[in-house]
C-alpha positions as CSV (number, residue, x, y, z in Angstrom):
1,X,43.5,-49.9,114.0
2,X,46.1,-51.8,111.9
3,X,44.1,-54.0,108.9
4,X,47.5,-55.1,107.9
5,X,48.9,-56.9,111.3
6,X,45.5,-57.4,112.8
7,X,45.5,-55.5,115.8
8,X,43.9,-52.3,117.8
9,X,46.2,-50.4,120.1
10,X,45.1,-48.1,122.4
11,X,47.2,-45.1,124.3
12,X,45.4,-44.8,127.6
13,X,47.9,-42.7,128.9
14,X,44.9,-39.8,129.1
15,X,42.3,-41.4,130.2
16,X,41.0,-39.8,133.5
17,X,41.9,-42.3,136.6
18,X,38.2,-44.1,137.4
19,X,37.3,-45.3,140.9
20,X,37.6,-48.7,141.7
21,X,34.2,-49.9,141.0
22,X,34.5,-48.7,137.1
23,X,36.8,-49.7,133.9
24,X,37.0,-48.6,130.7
25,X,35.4,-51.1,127.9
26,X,35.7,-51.5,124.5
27,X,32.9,-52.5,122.0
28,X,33.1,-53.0,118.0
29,X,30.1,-52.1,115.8
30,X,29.7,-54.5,113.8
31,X,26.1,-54.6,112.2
32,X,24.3,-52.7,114.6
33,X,25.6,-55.3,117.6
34,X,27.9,-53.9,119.9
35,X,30.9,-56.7,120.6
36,X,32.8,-56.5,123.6
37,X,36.8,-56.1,122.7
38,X,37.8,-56.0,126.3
39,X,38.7,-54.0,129.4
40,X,41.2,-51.3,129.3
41,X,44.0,-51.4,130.8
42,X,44.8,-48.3,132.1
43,X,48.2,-48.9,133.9
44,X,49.8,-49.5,130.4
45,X,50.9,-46.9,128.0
46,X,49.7,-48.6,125.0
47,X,47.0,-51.6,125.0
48,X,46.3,-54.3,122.3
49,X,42.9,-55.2,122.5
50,X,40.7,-57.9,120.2
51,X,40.8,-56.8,116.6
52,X,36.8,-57.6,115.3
53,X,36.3,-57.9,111.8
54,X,33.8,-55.3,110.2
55,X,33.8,-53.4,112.1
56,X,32.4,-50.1,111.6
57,X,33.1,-48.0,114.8
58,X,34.8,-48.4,118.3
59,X,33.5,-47.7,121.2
60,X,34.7,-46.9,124.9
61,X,32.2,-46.9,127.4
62,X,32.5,-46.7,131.8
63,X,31.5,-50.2,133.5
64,X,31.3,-51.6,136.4
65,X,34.7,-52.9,137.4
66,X,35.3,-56.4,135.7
67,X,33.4,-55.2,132.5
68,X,29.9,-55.6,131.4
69,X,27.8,-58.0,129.1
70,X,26.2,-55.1,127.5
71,X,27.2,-51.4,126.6
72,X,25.7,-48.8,129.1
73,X,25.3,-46.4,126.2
74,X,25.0,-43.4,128.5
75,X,28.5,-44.1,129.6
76,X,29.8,-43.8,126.4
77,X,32.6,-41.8,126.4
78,X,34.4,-42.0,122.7
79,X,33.5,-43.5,119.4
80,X,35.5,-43.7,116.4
81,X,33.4,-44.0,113.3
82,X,36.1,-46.6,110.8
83,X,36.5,-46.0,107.0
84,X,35.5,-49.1,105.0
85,X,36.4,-47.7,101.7
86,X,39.2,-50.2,100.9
């Protein structure tokens, strides 16, 4: 996460390969409400995705291929808590 240029990269580069009915998805935290950043993709080194303001933790979950309205929270497969201390 880069506050200063706006922007989230990603290195997907060790992401185990899904099947072709799943993809990775991003969600931001941001109040309790899970935000959807995007789908991974995994066929690029690094990935920008969405930057959401306060946000206070990422989230990858597995979706059904073309991404999903809502989190399926027992997919969930990283989180990164975020460090609002300015």
């Amino acid at each position: 996460v880069n506050t200063t240029q706006i922007q989230v990269l990603v290195d997907t580069q060790n992401l185990p390969k899904l099947d072709s009915e799943h993809v990775y998805q991003m969600w931001a935290d941001v109040d309790g409400e899970m935000i959807d950043m995007g789908v991974l993709k995994i066929n690029e080194e690094l990935v920008t995705m969405t930057y959401i303001n306060n946000a206070e933790s990422l989230n990858v979950t597995i979706e059904p291929a073309g991404g999903n309205d809502h989190p399926t929270v027992a997919n969930l497969i990283s989180n990164v808590y975020l460090d609002s201390t300015p």
